[in-house]
C-alpha positions, -999 to +999 in steps of 0.1 A: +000+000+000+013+037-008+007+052+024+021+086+008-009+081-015-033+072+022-021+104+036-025+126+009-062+112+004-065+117+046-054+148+045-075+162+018-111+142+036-099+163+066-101+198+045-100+224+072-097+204+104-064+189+092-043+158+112-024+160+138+011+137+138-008+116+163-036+114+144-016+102+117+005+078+134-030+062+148-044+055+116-016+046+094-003+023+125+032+035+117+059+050+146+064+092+149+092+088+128+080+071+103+051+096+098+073+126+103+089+111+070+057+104+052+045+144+060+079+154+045+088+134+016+049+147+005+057+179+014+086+177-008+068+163-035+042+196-032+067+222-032+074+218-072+068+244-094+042+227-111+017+219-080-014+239-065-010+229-032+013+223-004+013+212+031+007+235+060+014+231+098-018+252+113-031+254+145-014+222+156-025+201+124-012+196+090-032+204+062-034+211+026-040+246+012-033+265-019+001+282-026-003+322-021+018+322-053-014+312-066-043+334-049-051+361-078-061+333-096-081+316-065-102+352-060-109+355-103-125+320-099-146+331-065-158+361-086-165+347-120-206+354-132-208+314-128-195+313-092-218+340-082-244+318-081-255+293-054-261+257-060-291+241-035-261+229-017-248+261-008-282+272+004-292+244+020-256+250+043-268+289+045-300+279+057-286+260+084-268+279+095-284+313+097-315+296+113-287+273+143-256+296+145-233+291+157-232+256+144-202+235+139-189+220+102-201+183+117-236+195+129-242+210+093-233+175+082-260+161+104-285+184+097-276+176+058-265+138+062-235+143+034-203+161+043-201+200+037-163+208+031-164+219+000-194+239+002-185+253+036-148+262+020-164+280-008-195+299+012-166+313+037-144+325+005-178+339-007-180+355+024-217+347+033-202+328+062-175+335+089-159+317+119-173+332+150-154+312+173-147+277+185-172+251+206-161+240+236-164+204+221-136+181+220-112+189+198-125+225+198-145+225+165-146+261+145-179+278+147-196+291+117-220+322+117-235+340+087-221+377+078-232+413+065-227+403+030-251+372+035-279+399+050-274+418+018-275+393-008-307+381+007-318+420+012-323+413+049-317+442+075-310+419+106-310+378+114-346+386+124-358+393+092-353+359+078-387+339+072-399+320+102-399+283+098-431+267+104-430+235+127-441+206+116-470+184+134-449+160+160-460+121+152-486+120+182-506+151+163-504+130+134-515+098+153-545+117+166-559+132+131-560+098+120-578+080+147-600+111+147-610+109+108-611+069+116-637+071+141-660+100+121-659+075+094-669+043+113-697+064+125-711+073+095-707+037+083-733+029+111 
């Protein structure tokens, strides 16, 4: 197996969050040393010329990002007339989040059942959303909020103004239409 090939695949699934050497060491099952040489030797093989990314050590995790070399380029393709639009992916992560923040990157996931890296990457780029801190979960998770520009784009003056969401009939409501309609019926059946 090309665990070079592992990390690189681990370490883009981790986006944002990155791995720590630990981490890495865990769920290769390979010694501190023998990770530290896996994180270079990719590293190494990033910093050519003719790659996009590279590997950072952030906030006490490695992680792949784009080379500032690059990032004129990066902002064009955030404001091209295609980009400007959102998919029903992108709302359905604004929607979450304006109506739970602040809300973590894995509770969006649960609230959507698919993971929302990319979306989440591209929304905070956008700049419809913004970390507003971190949750006092483990690992200390970031905390996503929406932003001025996300009131404006929406032509919203405050958080308030966004619709109220109706709430749906709990299970026992439901239970209780149906016998009710049931027994109307058998009664007019008699």
């Amino acid at each position: 197996m090309n665990l070079e090939g592992v990390l690189e695949g681990l370490l883009f699934v981790q986006g944002d969050e990155g791995l720590t050497l630990d981490s890495i060491c865990h769920i290769l099952e390979i010694d501190m040393k023998e990770a530290k040489e896996l994180l270079l030797k990719l590293k190494e093989s990033y910093e050519k010329e003719n790659r996009g990314l590279r590997i950072h050590f952030l906030g006490n995790a490695f992680k792949l990002t784009t080379k500032e070399e690059h990032k004129a380029y990066y902002q064009k393709l955030v404001m091209t007339p295609e980009n400007q639009t959102l998919s029903p992916a992108a709302l359905e992560v604004l929607a979450i989040v304006a109506y739970n923040e602040p809300i973590t990157r894995a509770e969006i996931d649960e609230y959507r059942g698919i993971t929302s890296d990319y979306t989440l990457r591209k929304l905070l780029s956008k700049g419809l959303l913004k970390e507003v801190g971190k949750s006092t979960m483990p690992g200390r998770p970031n905390l996503y909020g929406i932003t001025h520009e996300f009131l404006d784009y929406f032509g919203l003056a405050t958080k308030e103004d966004l619709p109220k969401i109706e709430e749906k009939e709990t299970l026992e409501e439901q239970t209780e239409l149906f016998t009710s309609i049931y027994k109307e019926k058998e009664k007019k059946d008699e």
